[in-house]
C-alpha positions in Angstrom: 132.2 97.8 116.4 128.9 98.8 114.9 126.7 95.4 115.6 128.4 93.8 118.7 128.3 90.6 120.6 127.6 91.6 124.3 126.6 88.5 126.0 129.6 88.8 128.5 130.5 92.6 128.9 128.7 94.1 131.8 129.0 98.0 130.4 127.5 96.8 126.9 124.5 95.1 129.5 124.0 98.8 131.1 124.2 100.9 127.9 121.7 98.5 126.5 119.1 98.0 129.4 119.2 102.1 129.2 118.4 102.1 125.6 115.6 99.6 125.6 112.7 101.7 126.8 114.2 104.4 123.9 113.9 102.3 121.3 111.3 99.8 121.9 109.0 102.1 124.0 109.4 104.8 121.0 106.6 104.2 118.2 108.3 106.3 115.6 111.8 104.6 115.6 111.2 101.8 112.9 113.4 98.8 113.0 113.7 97.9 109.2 112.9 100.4 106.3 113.1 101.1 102.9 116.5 101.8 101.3 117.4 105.7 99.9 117.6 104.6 96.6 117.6 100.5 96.2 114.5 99.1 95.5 116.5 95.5 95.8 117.5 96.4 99.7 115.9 97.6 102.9 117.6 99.0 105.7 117.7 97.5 109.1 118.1 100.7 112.1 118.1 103.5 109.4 117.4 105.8 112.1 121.0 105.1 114.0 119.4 104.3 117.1 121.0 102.0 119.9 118.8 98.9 119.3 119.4 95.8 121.9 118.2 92.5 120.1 118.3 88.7 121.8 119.1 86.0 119.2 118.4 82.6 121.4 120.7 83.6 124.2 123.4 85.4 122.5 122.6 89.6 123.0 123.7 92.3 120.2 123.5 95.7 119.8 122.5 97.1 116.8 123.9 100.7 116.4 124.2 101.7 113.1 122.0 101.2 109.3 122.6 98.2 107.8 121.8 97.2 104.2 119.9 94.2 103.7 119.8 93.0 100.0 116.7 91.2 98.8 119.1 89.6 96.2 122.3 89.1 97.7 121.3 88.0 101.1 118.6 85.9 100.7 119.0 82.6 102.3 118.4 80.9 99.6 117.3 80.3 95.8 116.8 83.5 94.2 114.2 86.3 94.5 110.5 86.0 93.2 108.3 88.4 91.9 104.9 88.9 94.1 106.0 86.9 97.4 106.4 87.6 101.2 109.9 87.7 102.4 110.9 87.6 106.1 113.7 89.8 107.3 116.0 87.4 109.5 118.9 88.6 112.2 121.2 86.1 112.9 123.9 84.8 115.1 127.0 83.5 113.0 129.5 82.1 115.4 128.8 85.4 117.5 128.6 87.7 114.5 125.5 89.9 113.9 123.8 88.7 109.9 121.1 89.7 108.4 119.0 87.6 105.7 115.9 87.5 103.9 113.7 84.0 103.4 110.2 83.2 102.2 110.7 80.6 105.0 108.3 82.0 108.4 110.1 79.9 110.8 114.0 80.5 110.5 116.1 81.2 107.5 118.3 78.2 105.3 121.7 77.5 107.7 120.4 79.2 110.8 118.0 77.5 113.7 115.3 79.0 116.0 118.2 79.6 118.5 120.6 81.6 115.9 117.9 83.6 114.2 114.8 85.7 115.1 112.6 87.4 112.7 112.3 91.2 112.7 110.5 91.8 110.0 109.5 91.3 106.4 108.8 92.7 103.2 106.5 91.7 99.8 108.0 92.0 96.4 106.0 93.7 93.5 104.5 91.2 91.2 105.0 92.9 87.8 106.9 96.5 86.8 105.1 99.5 87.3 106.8 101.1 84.2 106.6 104.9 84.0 103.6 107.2 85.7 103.5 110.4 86.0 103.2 111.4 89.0 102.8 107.9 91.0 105.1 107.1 94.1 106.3 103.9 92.4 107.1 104.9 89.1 109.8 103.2 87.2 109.8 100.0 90.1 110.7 96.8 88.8 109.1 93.3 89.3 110.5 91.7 92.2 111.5 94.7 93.9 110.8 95.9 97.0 107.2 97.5 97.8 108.0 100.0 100.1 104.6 100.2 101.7 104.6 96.8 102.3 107.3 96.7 104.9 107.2 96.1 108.5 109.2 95.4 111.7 108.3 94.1 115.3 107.1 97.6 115.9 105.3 98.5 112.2 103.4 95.5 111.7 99.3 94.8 111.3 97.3 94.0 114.3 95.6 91.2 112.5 99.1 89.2 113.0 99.8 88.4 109.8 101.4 91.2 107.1 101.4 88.9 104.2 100.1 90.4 101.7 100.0 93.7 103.0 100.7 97.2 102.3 100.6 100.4 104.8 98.6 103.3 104.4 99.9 106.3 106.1 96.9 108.6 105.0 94.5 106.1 106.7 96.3 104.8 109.3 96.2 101.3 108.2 97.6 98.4 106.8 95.2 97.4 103.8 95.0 94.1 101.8 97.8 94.4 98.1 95.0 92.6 96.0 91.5 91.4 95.8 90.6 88.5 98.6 91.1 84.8 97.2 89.9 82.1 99.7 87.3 82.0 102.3 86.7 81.5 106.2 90.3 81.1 107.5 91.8 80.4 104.5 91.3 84.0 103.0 94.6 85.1 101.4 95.5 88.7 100.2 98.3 86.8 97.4 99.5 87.7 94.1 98.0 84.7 91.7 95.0 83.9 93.8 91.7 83.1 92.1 89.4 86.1 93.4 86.6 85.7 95.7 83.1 86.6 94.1 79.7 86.0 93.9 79.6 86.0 97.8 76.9 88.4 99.7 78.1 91.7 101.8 77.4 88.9 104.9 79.9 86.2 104.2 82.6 88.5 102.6 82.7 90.4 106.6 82.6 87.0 108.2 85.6 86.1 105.4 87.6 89.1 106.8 86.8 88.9 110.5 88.1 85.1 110.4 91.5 86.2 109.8 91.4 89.8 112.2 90.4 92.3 109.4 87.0 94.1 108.2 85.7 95.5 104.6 87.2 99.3 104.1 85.3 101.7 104.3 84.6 104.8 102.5 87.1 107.1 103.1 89.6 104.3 103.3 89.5 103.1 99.6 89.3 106.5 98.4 92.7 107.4 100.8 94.4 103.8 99.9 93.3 103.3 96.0 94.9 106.7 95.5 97.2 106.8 92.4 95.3 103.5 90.6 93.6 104.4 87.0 90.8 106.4 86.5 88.1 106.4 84.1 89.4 103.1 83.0 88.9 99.3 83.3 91.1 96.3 83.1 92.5 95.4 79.1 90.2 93.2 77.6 87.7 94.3 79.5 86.8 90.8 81.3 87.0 89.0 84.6 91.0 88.8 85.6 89.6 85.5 87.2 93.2 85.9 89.5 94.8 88.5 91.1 97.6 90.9 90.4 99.9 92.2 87.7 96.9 93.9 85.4 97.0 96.7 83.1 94.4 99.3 82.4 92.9 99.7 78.6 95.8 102.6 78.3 98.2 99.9 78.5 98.9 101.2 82.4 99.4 99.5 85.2 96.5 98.9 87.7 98.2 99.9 90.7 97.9 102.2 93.5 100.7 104.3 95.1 101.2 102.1 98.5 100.8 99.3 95.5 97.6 98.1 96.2 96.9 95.8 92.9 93.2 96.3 90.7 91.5 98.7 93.2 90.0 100.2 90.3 88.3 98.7 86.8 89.0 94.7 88.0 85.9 94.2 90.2 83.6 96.0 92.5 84.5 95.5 96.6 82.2 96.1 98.9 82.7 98.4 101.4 81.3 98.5 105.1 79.0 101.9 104.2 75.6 102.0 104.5 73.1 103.5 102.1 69.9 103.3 100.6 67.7 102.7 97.5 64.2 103.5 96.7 62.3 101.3 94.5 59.0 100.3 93.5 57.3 97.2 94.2 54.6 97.8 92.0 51.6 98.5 94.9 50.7 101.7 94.3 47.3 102.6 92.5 47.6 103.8 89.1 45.1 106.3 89.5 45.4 109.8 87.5 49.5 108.3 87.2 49.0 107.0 83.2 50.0 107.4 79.9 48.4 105.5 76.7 51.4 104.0 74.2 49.2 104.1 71.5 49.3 100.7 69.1 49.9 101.5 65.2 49.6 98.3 62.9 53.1 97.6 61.0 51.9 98.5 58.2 51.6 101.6 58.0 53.6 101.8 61.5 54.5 104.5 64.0 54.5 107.7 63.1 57.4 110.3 64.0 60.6 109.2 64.8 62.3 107.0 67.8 62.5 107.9 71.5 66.1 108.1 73.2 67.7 108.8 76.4 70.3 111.0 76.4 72.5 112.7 79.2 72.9 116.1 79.8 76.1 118.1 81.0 75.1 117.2 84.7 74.6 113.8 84.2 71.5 114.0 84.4 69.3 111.8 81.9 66.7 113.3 79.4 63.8 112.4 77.0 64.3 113.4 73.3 63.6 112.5 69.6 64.3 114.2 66.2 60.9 116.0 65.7 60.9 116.1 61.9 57.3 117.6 61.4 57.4 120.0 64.2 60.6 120.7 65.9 59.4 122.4 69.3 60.2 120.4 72.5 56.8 118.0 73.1 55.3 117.6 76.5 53.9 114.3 77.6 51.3 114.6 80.4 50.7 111.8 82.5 46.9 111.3 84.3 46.0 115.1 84.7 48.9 116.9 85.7 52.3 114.8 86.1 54.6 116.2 83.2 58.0 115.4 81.6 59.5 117.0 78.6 60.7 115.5 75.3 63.2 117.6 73.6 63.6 118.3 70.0 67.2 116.6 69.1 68.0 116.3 65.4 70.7 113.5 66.4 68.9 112.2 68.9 70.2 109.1 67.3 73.6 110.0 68.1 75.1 109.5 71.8 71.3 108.2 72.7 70.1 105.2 73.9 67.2 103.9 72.0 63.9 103.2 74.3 61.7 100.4 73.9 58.0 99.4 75.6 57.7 95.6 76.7 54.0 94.9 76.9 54.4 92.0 79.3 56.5 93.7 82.2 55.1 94.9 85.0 54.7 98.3 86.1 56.7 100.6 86.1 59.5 98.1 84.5 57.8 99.1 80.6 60.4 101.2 79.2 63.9 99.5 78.4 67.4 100.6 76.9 70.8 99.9 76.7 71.9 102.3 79.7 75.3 103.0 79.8 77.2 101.1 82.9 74.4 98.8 82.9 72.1 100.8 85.6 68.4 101.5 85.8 68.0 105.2 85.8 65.1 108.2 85.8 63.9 110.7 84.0 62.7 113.9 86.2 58.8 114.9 86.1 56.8 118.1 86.9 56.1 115.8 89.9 59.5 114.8 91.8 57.5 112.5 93.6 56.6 110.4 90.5 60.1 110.1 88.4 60.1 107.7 84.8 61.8 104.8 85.3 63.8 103.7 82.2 65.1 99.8 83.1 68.1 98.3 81.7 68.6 95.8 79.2 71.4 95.0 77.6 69.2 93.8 74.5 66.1 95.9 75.0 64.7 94.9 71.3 64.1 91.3 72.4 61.3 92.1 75.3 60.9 95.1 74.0 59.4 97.5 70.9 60.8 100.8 69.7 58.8 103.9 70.8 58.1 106.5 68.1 57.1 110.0 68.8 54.1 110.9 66.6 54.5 114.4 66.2 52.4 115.4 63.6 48.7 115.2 63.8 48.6 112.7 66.7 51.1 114.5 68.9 51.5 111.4 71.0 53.7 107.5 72.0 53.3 105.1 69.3 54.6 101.7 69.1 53.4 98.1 67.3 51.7 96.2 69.8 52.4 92.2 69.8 48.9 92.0 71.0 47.4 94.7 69.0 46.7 96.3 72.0 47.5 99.9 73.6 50.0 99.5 76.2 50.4 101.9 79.4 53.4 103.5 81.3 52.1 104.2 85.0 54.2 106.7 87.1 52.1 106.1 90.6 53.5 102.1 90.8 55.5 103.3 93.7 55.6 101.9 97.1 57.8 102.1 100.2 56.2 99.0 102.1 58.2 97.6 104.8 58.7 94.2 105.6 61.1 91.3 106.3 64.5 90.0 104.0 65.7 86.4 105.0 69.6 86.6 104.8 71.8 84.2 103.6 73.0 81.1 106.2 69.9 81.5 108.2 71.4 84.1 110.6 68.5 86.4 110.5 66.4 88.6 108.7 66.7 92.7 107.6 63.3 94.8 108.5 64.2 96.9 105.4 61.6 99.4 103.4 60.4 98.7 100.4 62.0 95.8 97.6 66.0 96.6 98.5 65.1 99.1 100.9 69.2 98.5 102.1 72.1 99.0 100.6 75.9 98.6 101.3 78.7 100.7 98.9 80.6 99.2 96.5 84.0 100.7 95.1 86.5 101.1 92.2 84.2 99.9 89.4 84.0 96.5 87.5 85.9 95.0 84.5 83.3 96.7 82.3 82.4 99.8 83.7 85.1 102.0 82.0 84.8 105.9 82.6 83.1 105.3 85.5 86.0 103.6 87.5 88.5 105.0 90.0 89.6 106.0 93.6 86.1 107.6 94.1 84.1 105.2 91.6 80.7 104.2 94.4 77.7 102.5 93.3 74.6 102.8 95.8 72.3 100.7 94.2 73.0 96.9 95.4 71.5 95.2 98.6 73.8 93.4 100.8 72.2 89.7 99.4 73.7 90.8 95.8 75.8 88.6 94.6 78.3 89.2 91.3 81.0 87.5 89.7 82.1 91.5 89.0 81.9 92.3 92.9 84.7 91.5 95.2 86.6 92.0 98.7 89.3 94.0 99.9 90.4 93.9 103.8 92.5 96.2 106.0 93.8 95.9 109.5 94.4 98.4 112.3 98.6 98.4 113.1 99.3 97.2 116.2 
């Protein structure tokens, strides 16, 4: 008999007690696994393995696969989409049964003493429809997520698989979707409401109180494999709640262990270190400055517009359509500092309109409408002294279009609010050191100049478009920031 009763037969005793350090003391031989073909089943002893299991006081022995249907067997009720399900084996009236239950103590009909739990599973919270390509093309809601389940022996080391999904590339088990909760109640849980506008700080301290940590690096990259690239979630908004989403493609937002909205949902930090240089505005100005000269209204700027446009290398670039003379224009800043303005008929076209506000401070003059919402600069002659261009999502409010005069003049011209020439200073630099007070009074960061510390975030906000994906990193937020678009994922070593 495949699954046996042996509570009374002595040679059933030996055959087990010489089987128990094979199977239990063997890492690789899995207890309960994904069926061959069923994504509504798993299969308890696929490998075939002599497997000695004590139910309250009654001992089997499991020696053959066994089928477990998520549908058929459960103990009760019927199967939900995006839940936990424990795998139960269980003693009827000496005969070996297996059943699955949301319930984490015992399954409907059975007791502590006729049941123990071996392992569990998490169902897939909306269909997958067709990818080329992915590992879980074509799987349905409420099916089972292969990834996700684990046994006595394949289980998370933070205790708790709920939620949960292995990855084999890694070596870990990693959080299905975006943290919800905080402190001990953090919940990896198809519905939750996300977790946001919390510092790098609290969301560690949210991971460590239930035994995980932040990914890392390498880890998202390894885990969020198979989510969409280049795109963000439809609609293009806060998902305020986990699971289930869909891309702008109409694809779903899922990777191939099924890890839900890695990618285009929200940010998550990750435990990387970098850095960022910025000014604080200390510097002297000296031999660093260039005049933005004031034209009344009336008859206003000469030439035409300033943009910023990107070249093939990403790489962003001065230019304007030179109408009188159509040779690229240098500007020179101080005495020597340089940086090129290229002729660009359509400068118009693809390029980002760049305005002066007269009442910023250095070097925080020059807005526009930068794509992905990021600051950026413009190489010099000088790599020391690069143009900062700031963004603003509305740069005409603070700010006043910047013409290029290039025909007698040959220089910035703009219509002053105060009638009065403006400046754009490339020396405002600084890298000063000095104290940040972090959040909860736990301390403070010795940290160079204004955000002189940076942690990595990952996969790209609801916004951020071609810029999401598996390898999506920004490097330009201090671990203080806080963001309705920046969130948490955790991960757990196995045990």
């Amino acid at each position: 008999m495949a699954n046996r009763s042996a509570t009374k037969d002595v040679s059933d005793n030996i055959i087990a007690a010489a089987v128990l350090g094979s199977f239990w003391g063997e890492k690789t031989q899995r207890l309960v696994e994904a069926h061959a073909s069923d994504h509504t089943k798993v299969t308890v002893n696929k490998g075939g393995y002599y497997i000695p299991l004590l139910i309250g006081d009654a001992f089997f022995l499991i020696d053959t696969a066994t089928h477990v249907s998520s549908v058929d067997d459960i103990d009760t009720g019927a199967v939900e989409a995006g839940k936990d399900y424990f795998v139960y084996a269980c003693n009827s009236s000496g005969t070996l049964v297996f059943k699955t239950s949301l319930a984490a103590t015992y399954p409907a009909g059975f007791a502590a003493d006729t049941s123990r739990k071996i392992g569990g599973f998490h169902t897939l919270c909306a269909s997958v429809g067709t990818i080329s390509g992915h590992t879980l093309t074509g799987y349905l809601e409420k099916e089972v997520l292969p990834a996700s389940i684990w046994d006595l022996k394949h289980r998370a080391k933070c205790g708790n698989n709920a939620g949960m999904a292995y990855c084999s590339a890694s070596h870990l088990w990693v959080d299905i979707y975006l943290a919800s909760g905080t402190g001990a109640s953090t919940l990896s849980v198809n519905g939750g409401t996300i977790s946001d506008t919390r510092d790098w700080n609290r969301f560690v301290d949210d991971g460590g109180a239930v035994g995980k940590k932040l990914l890392d690096d390498t880890e998202f990259q390894l885990c969020s494999e198979g989510s969409n690239m280049q795109t963000n979630i439809v609609g293009s908004a806060d998902p305020v709640t986990t699971g289930g989403h869909s891309d702008t493609a109409g694809r779903r937002m899922i990777s191939n262990i099924g890890l839900e909205d890695c990618c285009g949902a929200l940010n998550q930090w990750l435990r990387d270190q970098s850095y960022r240089w910025d000014s604080d505005g200390t510097m002297a100005a000296a031999s660093k400055t260039l005049t933005v000269y004031h034209v009344d209204a009336s008859p206003g700027p000469g030439g035409n517009p300033i943009y910023v446009k990107y070249g093939a290398s990403g790489r962003p670039y001065l230019c304007c359509n030179m109408a009188n003379d159509t040779a690229d224009k240098w500007l020179t800043f101080g005495s020597a500092v340089t940086i090129l303005v290229k002729h660009d008929a359509s400068a118009d076209s693809g390029g980002y309109q760049v305005y002066f506000d007269e009442d910023a401070t250095q070097p925080s003059r020059l807005l526009a409408a930068l794509p992905g919402g990021k600051t950026d600069y413009i190489e010099t002659s000088d790599p020391n002294y690069p143009l900062k261009i700031t963004y603003n999502a509305t740069p005409a409010t603070p700010g006043v279009a910047i013409s290029y005069d290039d025909g007698t003049d040959e220089r910035l011209e703009f219509t002053s609010p105060t009638s009065a020439n403006g400046a754009i200073d490339l020396a405002a630099y600084s890298l000063t050191w000095g104290y940040q007070a972090l959040t909860g009074s736990k301390g403070k960061l010795y940290k160079q100049s204004t955000y002189g510390d940076v942690k990595l975030l990952a996969g790209g906000a609801w916004s951020r478009g071609t810029s999401c994906g598996p390898r999506s990193r920004d490097a330009g937020y201090y671990r203080w920031f806080t963001s309705a678009a920046l969130g948490g994922r955790f991960r757990s070593e196995p045990l």
